[in-house]
C-alpha positions as CSV (number, residue, x, y, z in Angstrom):
1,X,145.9,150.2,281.8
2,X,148.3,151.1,284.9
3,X,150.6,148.5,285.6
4,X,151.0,147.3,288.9
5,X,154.6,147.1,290.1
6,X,153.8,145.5,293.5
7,X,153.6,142.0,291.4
8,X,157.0,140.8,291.3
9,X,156.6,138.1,289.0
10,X,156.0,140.5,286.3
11,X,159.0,142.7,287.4
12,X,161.3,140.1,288.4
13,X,164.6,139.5,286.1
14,X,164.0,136.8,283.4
15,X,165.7,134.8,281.2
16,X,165.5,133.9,277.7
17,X,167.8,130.9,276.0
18,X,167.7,129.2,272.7
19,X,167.6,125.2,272.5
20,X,167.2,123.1,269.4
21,X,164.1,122.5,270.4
22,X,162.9,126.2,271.0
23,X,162.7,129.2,273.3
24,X,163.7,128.6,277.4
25,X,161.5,132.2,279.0
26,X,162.2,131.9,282.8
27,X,162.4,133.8,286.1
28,X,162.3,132.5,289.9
29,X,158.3,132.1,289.6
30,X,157.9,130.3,286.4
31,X,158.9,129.1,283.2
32,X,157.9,128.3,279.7
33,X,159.0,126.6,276.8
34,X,158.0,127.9,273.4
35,X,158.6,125.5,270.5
36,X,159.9,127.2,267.6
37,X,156.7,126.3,265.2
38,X,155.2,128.9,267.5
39,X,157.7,131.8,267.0
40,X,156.3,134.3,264.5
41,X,158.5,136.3,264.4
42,X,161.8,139.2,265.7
43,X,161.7,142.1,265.2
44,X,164.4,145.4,266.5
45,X,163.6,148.9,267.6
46,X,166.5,150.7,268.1
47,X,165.8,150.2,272.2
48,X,163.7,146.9,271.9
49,X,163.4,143.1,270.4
50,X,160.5,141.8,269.7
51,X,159.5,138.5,269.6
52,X,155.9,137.2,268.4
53,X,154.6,133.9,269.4
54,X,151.5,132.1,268.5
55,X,148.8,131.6,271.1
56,X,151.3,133.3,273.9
57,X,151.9,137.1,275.0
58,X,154.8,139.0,272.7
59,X,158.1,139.0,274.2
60,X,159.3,142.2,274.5
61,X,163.2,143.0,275.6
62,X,164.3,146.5,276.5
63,X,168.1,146.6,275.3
64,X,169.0,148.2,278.5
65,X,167.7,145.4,280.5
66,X,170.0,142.9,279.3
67,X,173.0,142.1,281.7
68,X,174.2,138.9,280.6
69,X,175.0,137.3,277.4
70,X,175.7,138.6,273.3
71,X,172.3,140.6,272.2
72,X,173.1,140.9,268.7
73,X,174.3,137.1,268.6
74,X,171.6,136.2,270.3
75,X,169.3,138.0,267.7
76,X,171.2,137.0,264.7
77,X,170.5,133.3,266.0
78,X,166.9,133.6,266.6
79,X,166.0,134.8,263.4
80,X,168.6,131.9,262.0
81,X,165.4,129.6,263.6
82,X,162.4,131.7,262.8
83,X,161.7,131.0,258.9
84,X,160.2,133.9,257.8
85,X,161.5,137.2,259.3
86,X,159.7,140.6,258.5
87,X,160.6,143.6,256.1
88,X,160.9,145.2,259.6
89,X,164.2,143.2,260.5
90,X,167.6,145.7,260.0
């Protein structure tokens, strides 16, 4: 599959923030909330996060992207809300 860069809803920056009720995933095109029953799981790669949802694309963060915010806080708090992390987590 080649990806097409021209679509710059797909390229555009995006944001990601934690609520009580679940996961905020936004950019200037759209938005999505993702209850936290529907969070699988978070998972690190030493350049990525992971972050499986039921019934919805994976989320997929590239560490180098992020320019705002605490990444490992913001790790350590997702997998505070997702009940049952992998043998994958470090």
């Amino acid at each position: 599959m080649v990806r097409d860069k021209t679509r710059p809803e797909v390229y555009a920056p995006q944001s990601l923030a934690m609520s009580s009720d679940g996961i905020q995933h936004s950019s200037q095109f759209a938005g999505v909330r993702l209850a936290w029953s529907f969070v699988d799981d978070v998972a690190e790669l030493p350049s990525h996060t992971i972050i499986t949802v039921q019934g919805a694309p994976t989320l997929i963060i590239p560490k180098r992207s992020i320019i705002e915010g605490d990444h490992d806080r913001f790790v350590s708090d997702l997998r505070g809300r997702v009940s049952q992390p992998t043998a994958n987590h470090r």
